[in-house]
C-alpha positions as CSV (number, residue, x, y, z in Angstrom):
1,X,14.7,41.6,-25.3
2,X,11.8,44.2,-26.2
3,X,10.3,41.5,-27.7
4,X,10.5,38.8,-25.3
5,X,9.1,41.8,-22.2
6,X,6.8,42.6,-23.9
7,X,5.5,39.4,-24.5
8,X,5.5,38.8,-20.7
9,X,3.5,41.6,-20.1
10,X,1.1,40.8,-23.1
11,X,0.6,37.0,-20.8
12,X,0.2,39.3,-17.5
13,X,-2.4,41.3,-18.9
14,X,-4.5,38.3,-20.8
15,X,-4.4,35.9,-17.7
16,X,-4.8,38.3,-14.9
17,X,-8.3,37.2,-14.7
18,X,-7.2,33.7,-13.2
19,X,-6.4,35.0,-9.8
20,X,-8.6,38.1,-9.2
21,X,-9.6,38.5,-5.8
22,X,-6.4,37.1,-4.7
23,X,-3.9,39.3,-2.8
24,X,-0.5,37.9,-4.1
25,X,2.6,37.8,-1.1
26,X,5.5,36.5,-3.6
27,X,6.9,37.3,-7.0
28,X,9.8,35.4,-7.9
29,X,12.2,36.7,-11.5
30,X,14.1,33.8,-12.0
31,X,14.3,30.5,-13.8
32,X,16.8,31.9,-16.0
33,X,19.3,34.9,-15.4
34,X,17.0,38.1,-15.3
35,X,20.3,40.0,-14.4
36,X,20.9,40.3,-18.0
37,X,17.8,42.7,-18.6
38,X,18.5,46.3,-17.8
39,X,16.8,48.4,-16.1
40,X,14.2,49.6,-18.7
41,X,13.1,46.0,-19.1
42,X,13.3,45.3,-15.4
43,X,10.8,48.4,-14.6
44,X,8.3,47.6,-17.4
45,X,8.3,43.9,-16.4
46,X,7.9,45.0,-12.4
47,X,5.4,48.3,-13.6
48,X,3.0,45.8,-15.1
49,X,3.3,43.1,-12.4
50,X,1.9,45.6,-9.4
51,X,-0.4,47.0,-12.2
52,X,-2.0,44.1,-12.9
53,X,-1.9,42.2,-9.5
54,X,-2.7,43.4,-6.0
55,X,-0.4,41.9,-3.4
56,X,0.2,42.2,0.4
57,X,1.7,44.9,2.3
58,X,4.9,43.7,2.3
59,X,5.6,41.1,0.1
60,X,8.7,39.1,-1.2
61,X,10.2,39.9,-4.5
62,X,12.7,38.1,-5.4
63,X,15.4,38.6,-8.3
64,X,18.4,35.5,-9.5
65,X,20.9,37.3,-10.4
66,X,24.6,35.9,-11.5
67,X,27.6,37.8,-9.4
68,X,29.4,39.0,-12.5
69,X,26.2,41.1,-13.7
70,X,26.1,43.2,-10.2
71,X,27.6,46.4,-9.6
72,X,27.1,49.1,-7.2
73,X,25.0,51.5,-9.8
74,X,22.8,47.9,-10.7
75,X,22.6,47.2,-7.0
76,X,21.2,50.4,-6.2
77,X,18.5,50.4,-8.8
78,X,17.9,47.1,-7.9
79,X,16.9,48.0,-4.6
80,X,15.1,51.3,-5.1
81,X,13.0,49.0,-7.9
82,X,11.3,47.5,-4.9
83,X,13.2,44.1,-5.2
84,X,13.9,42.9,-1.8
85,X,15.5,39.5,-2.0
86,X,18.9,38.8,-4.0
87,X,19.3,34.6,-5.1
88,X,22.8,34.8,-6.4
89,X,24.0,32.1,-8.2
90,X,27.6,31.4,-6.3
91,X,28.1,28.0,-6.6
92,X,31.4,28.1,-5.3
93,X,34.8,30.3,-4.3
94,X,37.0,27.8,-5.3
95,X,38.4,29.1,-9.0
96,X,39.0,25.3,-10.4
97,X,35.3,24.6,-9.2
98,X,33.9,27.7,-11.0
99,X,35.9,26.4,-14.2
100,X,34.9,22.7,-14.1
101,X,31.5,24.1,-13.9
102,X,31.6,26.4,-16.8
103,X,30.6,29.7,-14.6
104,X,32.2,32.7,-15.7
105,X,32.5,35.0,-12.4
106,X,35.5,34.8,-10.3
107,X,35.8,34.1,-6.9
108,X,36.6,37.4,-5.7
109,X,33.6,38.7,-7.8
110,X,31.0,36.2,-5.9
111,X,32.3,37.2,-2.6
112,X,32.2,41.3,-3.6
113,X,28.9,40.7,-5.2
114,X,27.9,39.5,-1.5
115,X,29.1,42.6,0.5
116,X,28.1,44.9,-2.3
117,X,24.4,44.1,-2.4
118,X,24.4,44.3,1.6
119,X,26.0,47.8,1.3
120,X,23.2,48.9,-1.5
121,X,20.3,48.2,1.6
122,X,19.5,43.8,1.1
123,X,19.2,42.6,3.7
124,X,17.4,39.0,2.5
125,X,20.3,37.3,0.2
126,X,20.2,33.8,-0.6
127,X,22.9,32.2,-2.4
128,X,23.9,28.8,-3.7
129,X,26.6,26.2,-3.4
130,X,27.4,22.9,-5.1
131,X,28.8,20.2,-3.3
132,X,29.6,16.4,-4.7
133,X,31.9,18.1,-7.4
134,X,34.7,15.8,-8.9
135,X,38.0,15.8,-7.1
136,X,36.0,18.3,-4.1
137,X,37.9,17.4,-1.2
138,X,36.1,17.8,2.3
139,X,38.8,20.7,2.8
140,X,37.2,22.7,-0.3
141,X,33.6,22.3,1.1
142,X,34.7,23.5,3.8
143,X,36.5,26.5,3.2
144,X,33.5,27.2,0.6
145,X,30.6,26.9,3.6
146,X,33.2,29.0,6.1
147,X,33.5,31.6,3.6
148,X,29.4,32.2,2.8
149,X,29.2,31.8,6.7
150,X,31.0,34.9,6.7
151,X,29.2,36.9,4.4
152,X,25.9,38.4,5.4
153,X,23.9,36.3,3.7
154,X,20.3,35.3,5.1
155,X,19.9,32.1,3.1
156,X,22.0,29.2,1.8
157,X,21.0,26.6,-0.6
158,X,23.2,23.7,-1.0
159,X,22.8,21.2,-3.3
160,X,24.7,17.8,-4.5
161,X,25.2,18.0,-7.9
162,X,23.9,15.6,-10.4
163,X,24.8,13.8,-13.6
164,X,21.3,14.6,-15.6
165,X,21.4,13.0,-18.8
166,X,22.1,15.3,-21.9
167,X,24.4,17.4,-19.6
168,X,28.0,17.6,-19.9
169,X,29.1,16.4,-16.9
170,X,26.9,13.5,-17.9
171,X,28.6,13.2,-21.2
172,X,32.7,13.8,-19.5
173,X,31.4,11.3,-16.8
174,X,30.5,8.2,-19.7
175,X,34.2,9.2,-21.2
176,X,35.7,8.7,-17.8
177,X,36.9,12.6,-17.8
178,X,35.4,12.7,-14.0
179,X,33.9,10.9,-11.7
180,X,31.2,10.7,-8.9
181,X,32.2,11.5,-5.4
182,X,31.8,8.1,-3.8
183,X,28.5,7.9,-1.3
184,X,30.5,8.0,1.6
185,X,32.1,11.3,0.7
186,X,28.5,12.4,-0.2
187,X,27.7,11.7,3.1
188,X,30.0,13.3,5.1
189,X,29.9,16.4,3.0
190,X,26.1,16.8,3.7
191,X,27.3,16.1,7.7
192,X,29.4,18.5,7.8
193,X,27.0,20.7,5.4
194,X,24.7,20.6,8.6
195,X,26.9,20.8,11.5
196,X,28.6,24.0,10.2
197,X,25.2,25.5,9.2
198,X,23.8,24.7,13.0
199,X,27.1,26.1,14.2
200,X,26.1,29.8,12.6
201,X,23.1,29.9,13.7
202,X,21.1,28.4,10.3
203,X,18.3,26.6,10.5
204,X,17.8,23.5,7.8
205,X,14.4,23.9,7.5
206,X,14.3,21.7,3.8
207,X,16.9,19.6,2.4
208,X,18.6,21.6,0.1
209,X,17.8,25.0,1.8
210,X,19.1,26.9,5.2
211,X,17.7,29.9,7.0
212,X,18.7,32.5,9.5
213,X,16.1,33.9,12.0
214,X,13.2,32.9,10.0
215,X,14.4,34.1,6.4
216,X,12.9,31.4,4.1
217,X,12.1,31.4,1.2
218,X,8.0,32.5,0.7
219,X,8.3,31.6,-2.7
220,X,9.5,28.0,-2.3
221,X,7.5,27.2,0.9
222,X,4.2,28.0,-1.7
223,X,5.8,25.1,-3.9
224,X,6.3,22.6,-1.0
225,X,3.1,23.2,0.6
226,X,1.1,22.9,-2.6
227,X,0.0,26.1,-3.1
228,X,-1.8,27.4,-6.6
229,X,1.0,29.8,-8.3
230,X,0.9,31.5,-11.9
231,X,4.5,30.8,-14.1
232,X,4.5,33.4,-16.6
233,X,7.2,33.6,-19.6
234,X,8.6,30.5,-22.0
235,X,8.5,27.5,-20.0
236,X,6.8,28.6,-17.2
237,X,4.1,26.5,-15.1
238,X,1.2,27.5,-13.6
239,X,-1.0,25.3,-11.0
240,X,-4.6,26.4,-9.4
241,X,-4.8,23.1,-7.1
242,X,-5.7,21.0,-9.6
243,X,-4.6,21.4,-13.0
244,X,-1.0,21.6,-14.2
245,X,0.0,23.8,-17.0
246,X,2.9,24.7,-18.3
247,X,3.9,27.6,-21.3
248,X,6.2,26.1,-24.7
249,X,9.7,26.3,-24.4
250,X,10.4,28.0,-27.8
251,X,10.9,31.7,-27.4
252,X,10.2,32.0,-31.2
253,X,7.0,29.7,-30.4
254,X,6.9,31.5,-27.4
255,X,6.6,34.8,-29.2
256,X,4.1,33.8,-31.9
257,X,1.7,32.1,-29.3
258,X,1.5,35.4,-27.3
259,X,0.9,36.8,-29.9
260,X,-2.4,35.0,-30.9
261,X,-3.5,34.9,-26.7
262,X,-2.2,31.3,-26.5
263,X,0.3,30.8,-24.1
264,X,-0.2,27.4,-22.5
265,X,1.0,24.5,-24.9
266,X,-0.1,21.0,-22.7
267,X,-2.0,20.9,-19.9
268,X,-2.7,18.0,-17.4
269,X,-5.5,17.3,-14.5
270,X,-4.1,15.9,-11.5
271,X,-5.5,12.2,-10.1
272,X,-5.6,12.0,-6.5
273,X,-2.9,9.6,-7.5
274,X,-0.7,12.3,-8.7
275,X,-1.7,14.9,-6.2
276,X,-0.6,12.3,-3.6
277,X,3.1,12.0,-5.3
278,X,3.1,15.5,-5.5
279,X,2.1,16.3,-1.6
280,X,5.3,13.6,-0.7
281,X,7.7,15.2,-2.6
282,X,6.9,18.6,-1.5
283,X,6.3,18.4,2.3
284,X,8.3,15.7,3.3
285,X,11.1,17.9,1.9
286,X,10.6,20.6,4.0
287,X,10.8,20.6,8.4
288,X,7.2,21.3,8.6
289,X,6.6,17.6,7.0
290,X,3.5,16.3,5.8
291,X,0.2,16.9,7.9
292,X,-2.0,13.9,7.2
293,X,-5.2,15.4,7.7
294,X,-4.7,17.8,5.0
295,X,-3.3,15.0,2.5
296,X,-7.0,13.2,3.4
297,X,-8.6,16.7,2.3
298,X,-6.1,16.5,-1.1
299,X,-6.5,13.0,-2.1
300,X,-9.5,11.5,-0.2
301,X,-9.5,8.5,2.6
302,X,-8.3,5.6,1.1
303,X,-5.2,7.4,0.4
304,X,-4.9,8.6,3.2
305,X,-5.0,5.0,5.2
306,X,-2.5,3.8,2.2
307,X,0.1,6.4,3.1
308,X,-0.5,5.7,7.0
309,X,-0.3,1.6,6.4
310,X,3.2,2.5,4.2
311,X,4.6,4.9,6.9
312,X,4.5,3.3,10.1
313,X,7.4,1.2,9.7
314,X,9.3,4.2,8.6
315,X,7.6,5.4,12.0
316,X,8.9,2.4,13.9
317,X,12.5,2.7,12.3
318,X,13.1,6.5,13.3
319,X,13.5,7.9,9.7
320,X,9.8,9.3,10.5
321,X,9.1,11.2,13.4
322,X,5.5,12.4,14.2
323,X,6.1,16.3,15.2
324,X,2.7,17.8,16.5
325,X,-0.2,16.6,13.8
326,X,2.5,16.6,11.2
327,X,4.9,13.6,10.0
328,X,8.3,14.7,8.8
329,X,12.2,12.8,7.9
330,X,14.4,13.0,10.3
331,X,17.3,15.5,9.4
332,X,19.4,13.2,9.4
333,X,17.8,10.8,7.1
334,X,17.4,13.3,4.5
335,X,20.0,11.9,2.2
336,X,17.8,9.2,1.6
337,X,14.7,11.1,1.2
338,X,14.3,9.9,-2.4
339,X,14.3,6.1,-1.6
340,X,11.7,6.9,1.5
341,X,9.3,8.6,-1.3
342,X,10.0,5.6,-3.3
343,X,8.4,3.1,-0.9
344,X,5.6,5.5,0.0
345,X,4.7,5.8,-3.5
346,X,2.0,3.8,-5.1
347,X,2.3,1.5,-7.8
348,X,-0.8,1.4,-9.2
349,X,-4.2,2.9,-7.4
350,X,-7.7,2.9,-9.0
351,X,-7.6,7.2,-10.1
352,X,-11.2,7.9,-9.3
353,X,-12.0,10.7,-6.3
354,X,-12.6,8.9,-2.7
């Protein structure tokens, strides 16, 4: 762990250059379990960010955490550290759900963890949930959604789960040890999802991701409205608007590249092609939708008439609604929003600026 921190703070300090005169409102600890560092690690990682960056006044800092490494004494250091936002990784209060999905807190502890961090002075927690679980019945979900209701939590994220390849519930699926939930269940899960969500007040401002009185995410909103952002650590990606880049996954490569002032292992330019995939997938996730004007600014005209061409029967159907200048899904076609960035994708476009 000395290693790997101060590593991260070696990257900090040789790319800091990339976003001088920018005043930074987000910084997100996560992709990972930061939890495990201690508090040593956690104040030279958070010393050297607000020694090398300026930000705002008031600015989002946010900290994944799993509810078996929170305490009252980590809480409180937590929150004195300047971290104001808590993502803890619930997933679910049901025991035989935490087991299927290998997590090793307890129900009791995710709930506790909850409470706990509200008592230490959070008052901007976001947890998650998984739904589409083998054998979840639409009791489980929701007793699961009543029960983080109840907390005070300012943010949900719910998401269906998936069978990635490489995973093990990917490999237990191909031996027939579980199943899928069937589509319909899928379905009514993500009904009821919303309806008990609206009912306490939430707002479902993206697909996956539910607010009270205006507590989104910052961090994610950057992503989804195509924002520049720097990803430091192994793995990590940076964007500045136009070029992708992205750190090696090796932490022993990791360590060594640091080490020579190399961090970045591929790189990629964005075609207007690809920033045009990019923009769908992003805004059309989120309530705010996709403002056409600015995707003509992004990608140039004639992608701009392609998208307006493919979307008007979407338009004519209702799974597109026009809000203001923007174009979003309808809330409740969201279930479907992959096949609708399907059709609007294209398959094959001359990649040269408009």
């Amino acid at each position: 762990m000395d290693e790997l921190v101060g590593c991260l703070v070696r990257e900090m300090e040789q790319r800091k250059y990339e976003i001088e005169g920018e005043v930074l409102n987000s910084l997100y600890l996560g992709g990972g379990t930061p939890s495990l560092l201690g508090p040593r690690h956690l104040e030279k990682i958070l010393s050297a960010v607000h020694r090398l960056f300026p930000f705002t006044e008031d600015p989002e800092i946010t900290l994944e955490c799993n509810p078996d490494d929170l305490n009252r004494e980590t809480l409180d250091f937590l929150y004195l550290s300047g971290i104001n936002r808590l993502s803890i990784g619930v997933q679910s209060f049901h025991p035989k759900e935490l087991q299927l999905m290998r997590r090793s807190h307890s129900s009791d502890q995710a709930y506790q963890s909850i409470l706990e961090a509200a008592e230490a002075g959070f008052d901007n927690i976001t947890i998650d949930l998984i739904y589409g679980i083998p054998g979840q019945t639409m009791k489980e979900w929701a007793s699961n959604l009543k029960r983080a209701i109840s907390t005070p939590i300012a943010h949900l994220a719910a998401y269906h789960l998936t069978f990635e390849p490489g995973t093990v519930f990917e490999h237990w699926r191909k031996k027939g040890k579980i199943h899928q939930v069937s589509e319909e269940t899928s379905i009514e899960q993500f009904k009821l999802l919303r309806k008990m969500t609206a009912a306490a007040g939430m707002e479902h401002y993206e697909i996956s991701n539910f607010a009270r009185e205006k507590k989104y995410s910052l961090h994610n909103l950057l992503y989804w409205s195509g924002e520049p952002y720097m990803g430091v650590g192994p793995s990590a990606h940076s964007y500045d608007g136009s070029i992708r880049r992205w750190n090696i996954a090796s932490l022993k490569k990791y360590v060594e590249r640091i080490k020579l002032g190399q961090p970045f292992s591929e790189s990629e330019r964005l075609t207007p092609r690809e920033r045009y995939h990019d923009t769908l997938i992003t805004s059309l996730r989120t309530s705010r939708g996709l403002d056409p004007g600015m995707l003509e600014q992004r990608c140039g005209p004639s992608i701009r008439q392609f998208f307006d061409q493919k979307a008007a029967s979407f338009l004519e159907q209702g799974i597109l609604v026009q809000t203001g200048n923007n174009v979003v899904i309808h809330p409740e076609h969201w279930l479907i929003a992959d096949h609708v960035f399907r059709e609007l994708f294209m398959d094959s476009l001359d990649d040269k600026d408009n």
